[in-house]
PLY file of the C-alpha trace (Angstrom):
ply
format ascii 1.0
element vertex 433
property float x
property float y
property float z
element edge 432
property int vertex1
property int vertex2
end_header
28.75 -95.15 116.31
24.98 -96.50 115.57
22.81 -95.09 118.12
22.42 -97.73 121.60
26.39 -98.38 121.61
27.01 -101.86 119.65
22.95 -103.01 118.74
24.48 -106.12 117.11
23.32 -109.46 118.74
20.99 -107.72 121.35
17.49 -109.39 121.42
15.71 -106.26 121.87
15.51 -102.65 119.84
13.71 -101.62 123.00
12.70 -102.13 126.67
10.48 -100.13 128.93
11.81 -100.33 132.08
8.97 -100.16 135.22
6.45 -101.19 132.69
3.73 -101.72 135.39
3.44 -98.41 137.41
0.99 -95.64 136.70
2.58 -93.86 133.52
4.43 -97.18 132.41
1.22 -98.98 131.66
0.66 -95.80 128.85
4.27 -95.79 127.21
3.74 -100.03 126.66
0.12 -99.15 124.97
2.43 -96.39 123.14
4.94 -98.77 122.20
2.48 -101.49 120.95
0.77 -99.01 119.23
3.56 -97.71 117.28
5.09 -101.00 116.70
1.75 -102.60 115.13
1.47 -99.45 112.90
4.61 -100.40 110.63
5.78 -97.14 111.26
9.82 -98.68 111.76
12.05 -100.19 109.49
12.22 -103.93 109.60
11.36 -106.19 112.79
11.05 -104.38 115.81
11.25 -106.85 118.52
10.73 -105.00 122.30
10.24 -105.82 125.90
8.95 -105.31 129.77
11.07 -105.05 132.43
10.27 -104.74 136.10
9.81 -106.82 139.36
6.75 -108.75 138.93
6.15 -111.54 135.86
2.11 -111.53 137.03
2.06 -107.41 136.70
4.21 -107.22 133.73
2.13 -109.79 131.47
-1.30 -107.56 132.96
0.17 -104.56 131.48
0.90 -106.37 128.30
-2.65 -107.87 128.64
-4.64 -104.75 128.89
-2.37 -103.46 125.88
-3.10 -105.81 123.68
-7.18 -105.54 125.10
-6.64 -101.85 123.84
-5.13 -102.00 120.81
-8.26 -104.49 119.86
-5.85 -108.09 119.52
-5.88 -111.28 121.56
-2.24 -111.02 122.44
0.92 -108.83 121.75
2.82 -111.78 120.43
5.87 -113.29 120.86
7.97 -110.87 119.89
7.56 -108.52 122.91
9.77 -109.89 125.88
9.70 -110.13 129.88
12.65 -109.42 131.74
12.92 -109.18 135.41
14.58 -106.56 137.12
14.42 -104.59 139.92
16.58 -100.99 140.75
18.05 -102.01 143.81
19.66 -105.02 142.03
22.43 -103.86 139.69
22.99 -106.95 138.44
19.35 -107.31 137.32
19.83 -104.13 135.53
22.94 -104.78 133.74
21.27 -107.93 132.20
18.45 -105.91 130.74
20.79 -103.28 129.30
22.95 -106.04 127.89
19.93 -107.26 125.39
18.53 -103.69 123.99
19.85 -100.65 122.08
17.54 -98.65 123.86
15.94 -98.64 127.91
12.95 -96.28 128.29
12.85 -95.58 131.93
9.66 -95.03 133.83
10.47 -95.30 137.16
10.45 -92.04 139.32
10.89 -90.40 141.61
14.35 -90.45 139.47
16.13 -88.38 142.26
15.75 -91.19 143.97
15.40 -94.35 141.48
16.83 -92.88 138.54
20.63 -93.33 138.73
20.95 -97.13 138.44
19.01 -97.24 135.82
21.42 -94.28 133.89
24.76 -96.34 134.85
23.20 -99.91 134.16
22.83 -98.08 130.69
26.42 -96.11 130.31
28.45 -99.28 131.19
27.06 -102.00 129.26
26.18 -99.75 125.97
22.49 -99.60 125.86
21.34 -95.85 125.09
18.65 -94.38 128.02
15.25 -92.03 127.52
13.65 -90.90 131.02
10.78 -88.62 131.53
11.96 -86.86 134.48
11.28 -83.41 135.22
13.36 -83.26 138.11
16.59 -80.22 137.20
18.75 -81.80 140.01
19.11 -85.25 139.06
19.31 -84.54 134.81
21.88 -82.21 135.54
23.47 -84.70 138.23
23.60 -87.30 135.48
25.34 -85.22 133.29
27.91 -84.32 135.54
28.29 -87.47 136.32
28.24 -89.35 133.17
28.84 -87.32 129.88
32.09 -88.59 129.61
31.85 -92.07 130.50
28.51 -92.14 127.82
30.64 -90.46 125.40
32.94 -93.12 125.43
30.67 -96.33 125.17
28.94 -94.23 122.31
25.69 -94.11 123.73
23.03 -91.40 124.36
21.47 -90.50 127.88
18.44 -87.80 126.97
16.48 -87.01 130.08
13.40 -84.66 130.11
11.70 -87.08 126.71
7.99 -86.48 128.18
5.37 -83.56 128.55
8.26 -82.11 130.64
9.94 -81.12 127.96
9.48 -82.06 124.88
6.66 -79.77 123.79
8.76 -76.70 124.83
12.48 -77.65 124.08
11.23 -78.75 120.15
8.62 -76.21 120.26
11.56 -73.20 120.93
13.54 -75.01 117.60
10.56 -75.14 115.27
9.62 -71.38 115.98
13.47 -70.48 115.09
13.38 -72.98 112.05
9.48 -70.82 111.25
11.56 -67.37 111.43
13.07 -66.22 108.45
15.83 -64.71 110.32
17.44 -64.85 113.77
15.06 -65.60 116.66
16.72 -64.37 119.88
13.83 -64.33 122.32
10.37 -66.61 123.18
7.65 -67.04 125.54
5.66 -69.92 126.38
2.40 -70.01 127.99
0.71 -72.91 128.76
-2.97 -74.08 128.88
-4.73 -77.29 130.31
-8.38 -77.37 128.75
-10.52 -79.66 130.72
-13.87 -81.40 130.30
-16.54 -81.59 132.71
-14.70 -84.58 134.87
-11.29 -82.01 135.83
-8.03 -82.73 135.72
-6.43 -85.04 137.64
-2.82 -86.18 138.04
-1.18 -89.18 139.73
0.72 -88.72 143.18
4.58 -89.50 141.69
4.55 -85.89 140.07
3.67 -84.37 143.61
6.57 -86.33 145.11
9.10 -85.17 142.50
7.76 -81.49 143.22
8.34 -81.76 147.02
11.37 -83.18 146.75
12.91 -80.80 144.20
11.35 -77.78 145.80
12.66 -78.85 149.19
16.27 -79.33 147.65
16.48 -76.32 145.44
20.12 -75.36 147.25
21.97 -77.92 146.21
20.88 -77.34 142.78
22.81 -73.94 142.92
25.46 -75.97 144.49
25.66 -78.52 141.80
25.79 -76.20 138.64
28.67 -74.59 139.89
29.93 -77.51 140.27
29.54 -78.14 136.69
30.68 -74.70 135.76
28.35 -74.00 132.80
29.59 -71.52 130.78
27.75 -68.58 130.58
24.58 -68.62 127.32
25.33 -65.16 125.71
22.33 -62.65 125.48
21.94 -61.71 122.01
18.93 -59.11 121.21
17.47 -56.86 123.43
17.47 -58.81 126.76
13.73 -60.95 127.46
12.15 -59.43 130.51
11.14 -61.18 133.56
7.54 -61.49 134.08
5.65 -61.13 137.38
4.67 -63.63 140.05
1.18 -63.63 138.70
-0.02 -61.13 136.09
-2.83 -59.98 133.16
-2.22 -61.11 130.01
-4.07 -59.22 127.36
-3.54 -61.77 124.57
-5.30 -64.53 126.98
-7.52 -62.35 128.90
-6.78 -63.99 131.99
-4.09 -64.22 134.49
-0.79 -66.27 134.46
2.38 -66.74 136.79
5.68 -68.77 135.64
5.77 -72.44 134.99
7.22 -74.04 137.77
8.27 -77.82 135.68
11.73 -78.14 134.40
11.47 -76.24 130.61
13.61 -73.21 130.94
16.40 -75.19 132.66
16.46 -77.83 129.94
15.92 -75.56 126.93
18.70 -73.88 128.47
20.91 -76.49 128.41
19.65 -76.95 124.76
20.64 -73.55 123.74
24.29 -73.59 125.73
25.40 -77.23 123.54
24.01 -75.82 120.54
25.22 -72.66 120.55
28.75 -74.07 121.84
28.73 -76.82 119.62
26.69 -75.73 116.40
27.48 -71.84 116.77
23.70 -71.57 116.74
22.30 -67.69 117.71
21.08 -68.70 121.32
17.42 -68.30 122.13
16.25 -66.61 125.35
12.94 -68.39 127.09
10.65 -67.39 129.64
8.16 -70.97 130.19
4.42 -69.25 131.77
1.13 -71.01 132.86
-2.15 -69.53 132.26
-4.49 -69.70 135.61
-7.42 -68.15 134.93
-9.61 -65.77 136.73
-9.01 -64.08 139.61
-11.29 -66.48 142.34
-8.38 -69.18 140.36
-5.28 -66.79 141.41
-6.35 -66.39 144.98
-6.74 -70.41 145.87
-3.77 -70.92 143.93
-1.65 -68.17 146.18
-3.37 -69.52 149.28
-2.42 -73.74 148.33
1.13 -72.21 147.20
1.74 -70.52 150.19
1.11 -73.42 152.13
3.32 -75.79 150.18
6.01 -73.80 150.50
6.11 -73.66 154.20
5.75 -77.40 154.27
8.17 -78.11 151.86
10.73 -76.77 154.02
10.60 -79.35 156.69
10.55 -83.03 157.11
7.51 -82.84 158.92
5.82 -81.23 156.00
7.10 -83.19 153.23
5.77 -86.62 155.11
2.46 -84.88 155.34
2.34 -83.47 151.58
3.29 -86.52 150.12
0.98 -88.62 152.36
-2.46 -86.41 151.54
-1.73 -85.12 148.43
-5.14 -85.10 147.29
-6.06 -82.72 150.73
-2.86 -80.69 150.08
-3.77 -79.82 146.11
-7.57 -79.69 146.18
-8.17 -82.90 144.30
-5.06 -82.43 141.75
-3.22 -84.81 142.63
-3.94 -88.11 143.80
-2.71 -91.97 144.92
-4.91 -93.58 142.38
-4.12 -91.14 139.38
-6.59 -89.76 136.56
-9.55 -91.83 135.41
-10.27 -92.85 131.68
-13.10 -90.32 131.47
-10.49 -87.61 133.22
-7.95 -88.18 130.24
-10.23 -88.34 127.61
-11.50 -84.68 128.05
-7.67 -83.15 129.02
-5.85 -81.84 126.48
-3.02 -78.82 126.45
-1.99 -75.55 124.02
1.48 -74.39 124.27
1.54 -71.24 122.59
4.95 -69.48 121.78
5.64 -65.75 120.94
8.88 -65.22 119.20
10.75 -62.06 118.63
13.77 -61.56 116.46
15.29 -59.84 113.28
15.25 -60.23 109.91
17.46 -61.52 107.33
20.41 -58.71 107.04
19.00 -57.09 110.32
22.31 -57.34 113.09
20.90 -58.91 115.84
23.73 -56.69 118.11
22.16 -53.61 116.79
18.54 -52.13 117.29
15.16 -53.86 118.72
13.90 -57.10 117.55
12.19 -56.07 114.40
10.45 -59.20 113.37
7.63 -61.26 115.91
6.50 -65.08 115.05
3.60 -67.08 117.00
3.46 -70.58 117.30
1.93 -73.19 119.14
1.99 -77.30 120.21
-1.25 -79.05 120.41
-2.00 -82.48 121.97
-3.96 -84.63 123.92
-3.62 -85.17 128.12
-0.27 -83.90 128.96
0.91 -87.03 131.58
-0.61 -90.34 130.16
-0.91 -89.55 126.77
1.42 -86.94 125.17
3.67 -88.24 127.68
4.20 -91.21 126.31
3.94 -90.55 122.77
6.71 -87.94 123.43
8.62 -90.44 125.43
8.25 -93.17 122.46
8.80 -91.01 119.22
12.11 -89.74 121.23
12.75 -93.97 121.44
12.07 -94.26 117.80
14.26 -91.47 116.79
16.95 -92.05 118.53
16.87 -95.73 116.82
16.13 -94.42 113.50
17.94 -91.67 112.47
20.73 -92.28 113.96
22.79 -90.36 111.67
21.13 -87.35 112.57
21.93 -87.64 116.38
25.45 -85.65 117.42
28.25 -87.18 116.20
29.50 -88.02 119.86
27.14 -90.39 122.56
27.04 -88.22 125.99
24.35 -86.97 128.21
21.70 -84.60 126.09
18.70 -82.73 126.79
15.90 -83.45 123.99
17.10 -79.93 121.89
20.22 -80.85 121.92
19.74 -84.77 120.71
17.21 -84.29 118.96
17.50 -80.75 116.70
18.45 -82.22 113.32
16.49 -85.46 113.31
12.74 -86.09 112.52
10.92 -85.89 115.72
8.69 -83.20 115.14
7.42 -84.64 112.09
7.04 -87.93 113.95
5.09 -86.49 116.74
2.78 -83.94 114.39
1.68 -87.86 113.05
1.02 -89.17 116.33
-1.19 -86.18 117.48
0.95 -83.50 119.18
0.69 -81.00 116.81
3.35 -78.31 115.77
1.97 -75.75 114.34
2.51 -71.40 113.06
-0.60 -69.23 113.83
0.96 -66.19 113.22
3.99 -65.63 109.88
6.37 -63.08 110.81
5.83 -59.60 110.44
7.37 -56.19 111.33
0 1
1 2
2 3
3 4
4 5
5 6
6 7
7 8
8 9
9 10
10 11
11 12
12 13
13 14
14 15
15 16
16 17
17 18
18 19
19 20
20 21
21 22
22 23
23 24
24 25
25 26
26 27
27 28
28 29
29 30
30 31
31 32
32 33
33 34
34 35
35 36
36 37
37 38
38 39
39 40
40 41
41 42
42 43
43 44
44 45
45 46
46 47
47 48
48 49
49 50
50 51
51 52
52 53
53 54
54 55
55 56
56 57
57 58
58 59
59 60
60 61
61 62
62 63
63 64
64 65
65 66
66 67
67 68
68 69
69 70
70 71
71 72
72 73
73 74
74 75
75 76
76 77
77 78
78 79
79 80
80 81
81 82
82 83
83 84
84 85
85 86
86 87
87 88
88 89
89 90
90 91
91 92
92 93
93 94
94 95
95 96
96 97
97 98
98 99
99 100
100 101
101 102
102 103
103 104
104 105
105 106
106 107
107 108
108 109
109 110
110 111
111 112
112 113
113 114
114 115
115 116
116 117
117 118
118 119
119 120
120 121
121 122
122 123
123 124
124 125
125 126
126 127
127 128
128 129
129 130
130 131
131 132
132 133
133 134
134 135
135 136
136 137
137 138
138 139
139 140
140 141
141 142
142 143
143 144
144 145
145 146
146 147
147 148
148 149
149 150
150 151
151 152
152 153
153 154
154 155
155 156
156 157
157 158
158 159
159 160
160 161
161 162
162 163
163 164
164 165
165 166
166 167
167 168
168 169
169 170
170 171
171 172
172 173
173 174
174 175
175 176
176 177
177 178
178 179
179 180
180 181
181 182
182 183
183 184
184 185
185 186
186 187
187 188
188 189
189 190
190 191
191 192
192 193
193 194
194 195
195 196
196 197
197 198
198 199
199 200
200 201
201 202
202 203
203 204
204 205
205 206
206 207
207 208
208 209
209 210
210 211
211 212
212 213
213 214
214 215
215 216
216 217
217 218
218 219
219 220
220 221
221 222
222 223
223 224
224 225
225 226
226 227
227 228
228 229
229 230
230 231
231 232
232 233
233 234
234 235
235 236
236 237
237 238
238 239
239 240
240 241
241 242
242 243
243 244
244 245
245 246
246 247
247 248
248 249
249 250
250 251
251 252
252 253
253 254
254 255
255 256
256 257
257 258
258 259
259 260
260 261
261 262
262 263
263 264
264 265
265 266
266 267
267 268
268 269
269 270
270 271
271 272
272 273
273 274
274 275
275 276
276 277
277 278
278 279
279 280
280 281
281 282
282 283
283 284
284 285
285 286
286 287
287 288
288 289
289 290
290 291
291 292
292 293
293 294
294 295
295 296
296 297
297 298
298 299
299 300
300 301
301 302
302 303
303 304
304 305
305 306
306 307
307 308
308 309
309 310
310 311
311 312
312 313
313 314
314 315
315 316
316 317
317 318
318 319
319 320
320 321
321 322
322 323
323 324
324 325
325 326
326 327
327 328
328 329
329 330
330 331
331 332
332 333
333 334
334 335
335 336
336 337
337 338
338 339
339 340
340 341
341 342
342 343
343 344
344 345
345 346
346 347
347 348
348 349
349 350
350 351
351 352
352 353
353 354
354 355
355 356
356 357
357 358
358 359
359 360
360 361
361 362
362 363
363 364
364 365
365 366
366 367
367 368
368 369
369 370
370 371
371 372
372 373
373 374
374 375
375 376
376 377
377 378
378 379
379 380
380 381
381 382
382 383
383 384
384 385
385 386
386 387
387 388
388 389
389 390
390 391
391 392
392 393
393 394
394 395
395 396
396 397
397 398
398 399
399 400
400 401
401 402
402 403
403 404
404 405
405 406
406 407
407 408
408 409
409 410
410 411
411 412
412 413
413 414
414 415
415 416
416 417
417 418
418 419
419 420
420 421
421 422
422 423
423 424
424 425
425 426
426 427
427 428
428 429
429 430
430 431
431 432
């Protein structure tokens, strides 16, 4: 079935639901932007969606001010809806193929939005983050998407598209079998910082502070185990030296190795792919950066743990995070001198080597360059996942159900769209013994 369920006599290709808070204001400019630059086969008619008519046509306003026209048009629609009225939501997933859904904490607002989607056969794109409630969804409704032919993909922005597709291009770049990779992550700032808006914070408190029923809801699901094929990837350290960065690094603490797990298990299960092993890193700094970031960690984790402490967290998180994170999000200037390097080091064997036997004889490095990892890969992510799913459908697997980006998106052309749109896939290093 054509990707969005049954697309015929639906007003819209596309709607961005919450299309006036802090990151939906970006994925409209995105959506504009990629609609205006003929990029998609034949009309591509799209709309807003969220509570207020005033907001909604401000957002569409300042789009059209940034993109450089007097208006947007009258092809790009207003709908009104609001989460906590499901029959508001069902209306908006009646007229698209496709709901992008930007309004998070999704633990929280998420759900709705997902079944709004499922039942009346519009496909769904979030940018959560947030382990508990993808996985939730999936448990909850693989089946049921399976059946109306549509596709639920969760995970679609910085978190985790660089590092789910960045994993599959390294194994496509390996002549061979790639059995192992690790990420490490680097935010280069300008003079202004970095800066990123509160809802992040929340969804970090929250899923920090509900981390048990995570465990709780996997077995649940009963994942089958991902074999380990290779010599087994090592755990790193809490913090430690790397010598190829010459600075220190801990683990990344967003969602990538669950969902590039969950990429691996379906295609591994359902493609007999050789599964990949991941460890996801950050890189800190300096040592005067590791010792204020063990001091502010320590503290978050004892608040965390109590309602007292979440209230305060996610009331000051400016105080809490030294300036990271804040009510009134990033400034222009702030965004304009962000950008991020993922850089991936690959390990496998060569073509006739047996994986089963011997060490990995065969190392690959790659990396993923772009712009401002929340406002503006974000959304480009979030809106070349949209346009993929729409147009190459025939590339999507064969059956609608709950996916995370790997999984969906593995045989279609996302990475070349996104290497076009400035988030840049890339091998620094060809294989070698």
């Amino acid at each position: 079935m054509a990707a969005g369920g049954n697309g015929a006599g639906r007003p819209y290709e596309l709607v961005v639901f919450g299309a006036s808070g802090f990151t939906g204001q970006f994925v409209v400019e995105e959506v504009a932007r990629t609609a205006e630059s003929g990029a998609l086969r034949g009309p591509f008619r799209w709309a807003v969606a969220g509570r207020s008519r005033q907001k909604l046509q401000a957002v569409l306003e300042r789009a059209a001010e940034r993109l450089g026209k007097a208006s947007l048009g009258a092809e790009v629609g207003v709908l009104l809806c609001d989460v906590d009225d499901a029959a508001s939501l069902a209306d908006m997933a009646k007229q698209t193929r496709l709901v992008l859904s930007c309004v998070g904490p999704y633990r929280f607002l998420g759900e709705p939005v997902v079944e709004a989607c499922v039942e009346n056969g519009a496909s769904y794109i979030d940018i959560s983050g947030e382990p508990q409630f993808l996985e939730g969804m999936y448990l909850k409704y693989n089946e049921r998407a399976a059946e109306k032919g549509v596709y639920v993909i969760g995970s679609c922005g910085f978190d985790s598209i660089p590092a789910d597709m960045g994993v599959l291009f390294t194994r496509d770049k390996l002549k061979g079998t790639l059995t192992a990779v690790e990420s490490f992550l680097k935010v280069n700032s300008g003079p202004e910082g970095v800066c990123v808006h509160d809802g992040t914070w929340k969804s970090a408190v929250y899923g920090l502070a509900d981390e048990g029923n995570l465990r709780k809801l996997r077995k649940k699901i009963g994942y089958a185990p991902v074999p380990v094929v290779g010599t087994k990837l090592k755990r790193r350290g809490l913090v430690f030296y790397s010598q190829e960065f010459k600075e220190y690094c801990m683990p990344f603490m967003g969602s990538d190795v669950s969902v590039v797990k969950r990429s691996q298990r379906y295609l591994h299960r359902q493609l007999q792919d050789t599964p990949v092993q991941y460890g996801a890193y950050v890189n800190i700094g300096g040592l005067g950066s590791v010792i204020k970031l063990m001091f502010a960690g320590i503290l978050f984790l004892l608040l965390v743990k109590f309602s007292f402490g979440r209230k305060l967290l996610t009331k000051y998180p400016e105080f809490f995070s030294a300036g990271r994170f804040t009510k009134k999000g990033p400034t222009q200037k702030q965004m304009d001198g962000t950008s991020f390097t993922m850089t991936f080091f690959g390990e496998g064997y060569s073509e006739g080597q047996d994986p089963q036997n011997g060490k990995p004889n065969v190392k690959i490095c790659t990396e993923v360059k772009g712009p401002e990892p929340g406002y503006v890969a974000t959304p480009i992510a979030m809106v070349q996942a949209g346009v993929s799913l729409l147009e190459d459908a025939a590339c999507l697997p064969k059956q609608g159900g709950v996916y995370s980006p790997g999984a969906a998106f593995s045989k279609t052309k996302l990475i070349d769209r996104l290497n076009k749109c400035g988030i840049e896939f890339s091998v620094i290093s060809k294989p070698e013994a």
